[in-house]
N, C-alpha and C positions, 0 to 999 in steps of 0.2 A: 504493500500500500504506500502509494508516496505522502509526502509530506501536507501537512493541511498551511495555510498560511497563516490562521491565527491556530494555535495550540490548544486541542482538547482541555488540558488538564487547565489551562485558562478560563477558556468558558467557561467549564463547570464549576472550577471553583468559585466566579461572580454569579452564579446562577443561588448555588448554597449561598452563599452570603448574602444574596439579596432576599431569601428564604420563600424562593419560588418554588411551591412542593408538583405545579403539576406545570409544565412549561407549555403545553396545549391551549392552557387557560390564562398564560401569561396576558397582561394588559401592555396595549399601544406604549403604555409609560415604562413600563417594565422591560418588554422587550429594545424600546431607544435605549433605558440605563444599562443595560448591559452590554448593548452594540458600543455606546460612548465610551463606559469602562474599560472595556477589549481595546479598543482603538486605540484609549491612550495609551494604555500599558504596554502594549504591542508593536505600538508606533504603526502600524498596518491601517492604511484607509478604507474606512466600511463602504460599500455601497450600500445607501441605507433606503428603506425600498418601507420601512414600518409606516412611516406619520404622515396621512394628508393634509400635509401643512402647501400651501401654492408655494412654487418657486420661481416665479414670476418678478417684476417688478408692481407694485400698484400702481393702478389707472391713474395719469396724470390729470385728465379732467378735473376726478375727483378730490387728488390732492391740493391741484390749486385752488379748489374752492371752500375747503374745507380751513385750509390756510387763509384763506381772506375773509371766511365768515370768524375765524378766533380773531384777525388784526381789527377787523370793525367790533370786536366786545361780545361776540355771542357767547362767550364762556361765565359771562356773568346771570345768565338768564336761564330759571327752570326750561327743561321741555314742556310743550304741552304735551300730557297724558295720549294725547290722539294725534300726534304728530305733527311734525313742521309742514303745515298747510300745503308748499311748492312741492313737498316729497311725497304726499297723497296725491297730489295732483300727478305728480309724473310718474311715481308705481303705478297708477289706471292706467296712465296711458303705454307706458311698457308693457303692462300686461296685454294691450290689444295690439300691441306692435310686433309682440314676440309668440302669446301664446293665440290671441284671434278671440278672446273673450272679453267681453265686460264689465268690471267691476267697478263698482260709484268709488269715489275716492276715500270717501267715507271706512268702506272697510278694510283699505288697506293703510296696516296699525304698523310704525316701527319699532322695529325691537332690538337689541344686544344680542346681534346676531341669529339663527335661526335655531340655534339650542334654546334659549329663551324664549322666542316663538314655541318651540314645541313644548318646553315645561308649562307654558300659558295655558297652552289648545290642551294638553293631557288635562291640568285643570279644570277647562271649565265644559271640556266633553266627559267627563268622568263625574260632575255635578250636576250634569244636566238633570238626568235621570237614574233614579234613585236603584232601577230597576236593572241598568246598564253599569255595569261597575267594571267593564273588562275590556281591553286593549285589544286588538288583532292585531299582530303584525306580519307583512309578507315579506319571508327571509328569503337572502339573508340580507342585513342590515348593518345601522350605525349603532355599533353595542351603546353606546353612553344612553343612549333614546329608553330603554332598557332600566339604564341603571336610574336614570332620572325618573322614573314608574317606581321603581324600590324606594326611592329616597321618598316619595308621597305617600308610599303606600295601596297603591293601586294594582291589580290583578293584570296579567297582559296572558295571552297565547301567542303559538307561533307558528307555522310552516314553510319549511324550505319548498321555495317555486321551481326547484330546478325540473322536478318530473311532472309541476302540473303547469305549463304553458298552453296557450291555447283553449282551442274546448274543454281541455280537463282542468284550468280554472277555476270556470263557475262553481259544478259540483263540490268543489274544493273547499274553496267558499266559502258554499252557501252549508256547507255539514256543519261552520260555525257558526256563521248567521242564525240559523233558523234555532239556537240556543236562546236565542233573547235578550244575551246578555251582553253583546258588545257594543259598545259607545262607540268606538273608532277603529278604523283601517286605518293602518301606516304603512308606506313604504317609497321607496327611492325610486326617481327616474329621472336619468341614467341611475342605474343602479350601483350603491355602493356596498357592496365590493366586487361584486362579478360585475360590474360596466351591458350588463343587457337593458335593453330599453321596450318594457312595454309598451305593444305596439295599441293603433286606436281600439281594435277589436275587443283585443284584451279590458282596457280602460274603459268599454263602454260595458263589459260587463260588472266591471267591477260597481261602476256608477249606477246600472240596472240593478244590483243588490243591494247597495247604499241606500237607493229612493223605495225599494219593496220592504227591507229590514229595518230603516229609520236607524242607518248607524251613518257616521259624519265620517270622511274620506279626509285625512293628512297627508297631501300631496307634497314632500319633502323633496324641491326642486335645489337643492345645492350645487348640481351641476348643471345649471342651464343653460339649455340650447345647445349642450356639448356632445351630443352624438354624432360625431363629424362623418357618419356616412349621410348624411343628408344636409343642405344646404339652407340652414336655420337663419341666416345674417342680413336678410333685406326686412327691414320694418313695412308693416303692415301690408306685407305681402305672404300667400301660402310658398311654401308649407311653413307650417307654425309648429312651437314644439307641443307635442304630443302635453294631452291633459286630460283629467276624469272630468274638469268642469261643463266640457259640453255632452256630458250624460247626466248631469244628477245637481240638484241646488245644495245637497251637501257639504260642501269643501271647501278646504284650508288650502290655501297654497301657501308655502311656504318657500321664500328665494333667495337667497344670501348675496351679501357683496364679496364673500372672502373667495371665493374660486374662482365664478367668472371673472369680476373683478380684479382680483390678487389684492382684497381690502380685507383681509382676515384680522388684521392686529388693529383694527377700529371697532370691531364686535358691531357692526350693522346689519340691518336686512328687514324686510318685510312680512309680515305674514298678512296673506289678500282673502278676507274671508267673504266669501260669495256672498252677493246680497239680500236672498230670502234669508238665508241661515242669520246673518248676520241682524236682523231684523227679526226675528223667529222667538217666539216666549216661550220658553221650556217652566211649564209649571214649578219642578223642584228649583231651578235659578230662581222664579219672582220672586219663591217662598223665603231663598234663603238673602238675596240680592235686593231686595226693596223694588220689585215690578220690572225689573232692567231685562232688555231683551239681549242673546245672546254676545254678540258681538260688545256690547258695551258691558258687558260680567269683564269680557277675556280683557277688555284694555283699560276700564276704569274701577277694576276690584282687582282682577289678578295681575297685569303690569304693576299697576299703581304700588302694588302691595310688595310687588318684587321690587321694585328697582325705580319709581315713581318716574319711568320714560327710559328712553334713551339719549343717548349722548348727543347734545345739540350739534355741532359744529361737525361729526360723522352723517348726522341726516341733511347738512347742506351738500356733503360729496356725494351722496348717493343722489339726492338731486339730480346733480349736475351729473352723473353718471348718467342715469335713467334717459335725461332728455337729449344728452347728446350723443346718442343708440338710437333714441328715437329720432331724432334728425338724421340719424347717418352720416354725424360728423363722427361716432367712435365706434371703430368696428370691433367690438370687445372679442368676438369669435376668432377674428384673425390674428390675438396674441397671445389665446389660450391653447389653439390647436398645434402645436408644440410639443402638447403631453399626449397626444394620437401618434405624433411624428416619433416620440419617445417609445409607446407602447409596440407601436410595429416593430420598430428594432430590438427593444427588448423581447420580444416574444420569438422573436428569429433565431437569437441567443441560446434559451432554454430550449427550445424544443427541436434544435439540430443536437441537442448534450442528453435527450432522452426525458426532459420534463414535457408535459400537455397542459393543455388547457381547460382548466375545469369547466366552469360557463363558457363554454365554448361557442353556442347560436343563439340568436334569437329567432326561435322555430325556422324559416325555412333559409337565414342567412347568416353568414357568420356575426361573431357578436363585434362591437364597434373598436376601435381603438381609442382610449382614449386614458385619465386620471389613472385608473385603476384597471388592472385584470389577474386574473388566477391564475394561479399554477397548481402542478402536482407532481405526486412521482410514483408509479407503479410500488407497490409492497411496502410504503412507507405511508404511517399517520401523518396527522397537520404537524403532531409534536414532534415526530423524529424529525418531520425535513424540519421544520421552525427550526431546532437546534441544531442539525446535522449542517444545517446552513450558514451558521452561525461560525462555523470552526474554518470556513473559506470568505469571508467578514464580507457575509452577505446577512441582512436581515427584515425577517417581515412577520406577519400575525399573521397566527391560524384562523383558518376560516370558521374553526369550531367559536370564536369568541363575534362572530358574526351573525351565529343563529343559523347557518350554513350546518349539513348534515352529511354535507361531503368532506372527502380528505384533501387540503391542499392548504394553501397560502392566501394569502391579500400581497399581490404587489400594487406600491405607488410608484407613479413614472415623477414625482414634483423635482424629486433632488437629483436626479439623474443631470452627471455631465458628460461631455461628450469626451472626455479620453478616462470616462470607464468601461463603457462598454469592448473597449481591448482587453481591461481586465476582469470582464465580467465573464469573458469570452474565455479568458486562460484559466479563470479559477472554475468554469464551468465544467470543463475540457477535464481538471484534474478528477472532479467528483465526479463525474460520470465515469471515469477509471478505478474511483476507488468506491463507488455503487455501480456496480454493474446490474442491464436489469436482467 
């Protein structure tokens, strides 16, 4: 067996000391500190493939504007609770430039990022109804979404979609559904971590059991419009990105600045809550909320009560983001697609060295290239390769902590630069020599 580049007896020992008993179920944070520790110790450069952090510059739009709303004094002024009026105004209109629907401006609320959008939406779809106390999620997913259900206290289920796409779906489903007991659907599109993109079919079934079962759809758009086989980047022209809104008055949309954008370290974004829903009296809300109809629990009780708005002078740059996308003065698609350009190559890598592709289609095409995609490796769990990969100072999470049912990885394309992929190539080249399959 040849030599590994970083030292067995290395990892393992930051693994014990970091007192990680199952390394399968290692967390995003756990598996960086050990890649970081190895590195330094080792002086050997990780390619580090764990955290979907952008590796991007941020939009300049946004930064200058963001910058000239702190030099005129916006840092001396509460937000309002319901948002900087110009950033209502232009998330509507984003939304009908990108996704082809509707929303008053009214209901699109900003928030601290779209992690706080969803601790919001879990909130006050989990209050709604006294009857509905439980989460759907369609794996796999963003673990934290998850752990932020544990930290309230709220009940969730799960299904890995890998076998049910398509017509097998519904059934799928609807075996939850017709329990009675789920308040929300969550899931990713583009998907994180396998990168598949439910297609309309799909999404109008999901939206025909939404409106039959009275359960509200979390549409957790973090990577928008970034399914780069399809040509998402002219406003208010089709094709648009893919949405459950135009099956069902149910849904949240939720759209971050930090990926499309590369505005991640400003905690911005929107959640666009459809306008019957948002308007909608859910008897246990009046009961406990003083009469407030839904939309006004999620931003003037549950905001308010987290974090009493968001950060002023971040919702002038998404502003100025938002409208100048929708002018087509900023082709925000044409600085992200970089991480497709990433993921081709990187995928070319692994799988001439004997790794595949877990989420390998979306039903009858391949799946996209793009932030993120899978891997795997014949006779090895998430946790042998997770670690096994680790000792050629490579590292990424298992897809078991994704709610995923299959064995493989989450690779991120964000840090990837371009003279590692020589050494991703040689350190591939040796593990494939010393796993044979």
């Amino acid at each position: 067996m040849k030599p590994t580049p970083i030292s067995r007896e290395l990892v393992d020992g930051l693994i014990a000391k970091l007192g990680i008993q199952d390394f399968e179920r290692a967390t995003i944070r756990e598996v960086k500190q050990v890649a970081a520790m190895a590195e330094q110790q080792s002086g050997v450069e990780f390619i580090k493939m764990e955290m979907g952090i952008p590796g991007l510059p941020a939009a300049r739009v946004g930064v200058e504007a963001q910058v000239k709303a702190l030099q005129d004094g916006i840092a001396h002024s509460y937000p309002d609770i319901q948002g900087y009026p110009e950033l209502k105004r232009q998330a509507s209109r984003f939304v009908k430039a990108f996704i082809g629907v509707d929303i008053a401006p009214e209901g699109c609320v900003p928030v601290s990022g779209s992690m706080q959008g969803t601790f919001a939406s879990f909130l006050t779809c989990s209050q709604a109804d006294k009857t509905r106390d439980t989460v759907l999620f369609i794996d796999p997913g963003f673990p934290v979404q998850k752990m932020q259900l544990q930290v309230m206290g709220v009940k969730f289920e799960t299904f890995d979609v890998y076998d049910f796409r398509g017509e097998k779906l519904g059934p799928k489903l609807e075996s939850y559904l017709q329990k009675g007991n789920i308040c929300a659907i969550v899931y990713s599109n583009p998907n994180n971590p396998a990168w598949i993109c439910l297609t309309e079919d799909e999404l109008k079934t999901i939206g025909t059991l939404a409106t039959r079962y009275d359960a509200i759809v979390m549409e957790d758009l973090a990577y928008f419009a970034m399914d780069f086989r399809v040509d998402l980047s002219t406003p208010f022209q089709p094709p648009y990105q893919a949405t459950v809104a135009r099956y069902t008055d149910n849904y949240i949309l939720l759209i971050s600045g930090s990926k499309a954008f590369s505005y991640a370290g400003e905690r911005i974004g929107v959640t666009c809550i459809g306008d019957r829903l948002f308007h909608r009296h859910f008897p246990d809300l009046s009961a406990r909320y003083e009469g407030l109809p839904f939309g006004l629990v999620f931003s003037t009780r549950m905001l308010y009560a987290l974090s009493s708005g968001t950060s002023h002078s971040a919702q002038y740059a998404l502003a100025a983001m938002f409208r100048a996308a929708c002018e087509g003065e900023y082709r925000f698609r044409d600085e992200v697609k970089v991480y497709g350009e990433r993921a081709k190559k990187l995928k070319e890598i692994f799988q001439r060295h004997g790794f595949h592709i877990v989420y390998d289609r979306d039903l009858d095409r391949p799946v996209a290239d793009g932030f993120y995609f899978t891997i795997g490796r014949r006779g090895m769990t998430s946790g042998q390769l997770s670690r096994e990969l680790l000792y050629y100072g490579v590292s990424a999470i298992s897809l078991v902590t994704t709610g995923s049912h299959q064995q493989g990885l989450r690779v991120c394309t964000s840090f990837i630069e371009d003279h590692q992929y020589a050494a991703l190539d040689e350190r591939m080249q040796i593990f494939n020599e010393n796993n044979p399959l």
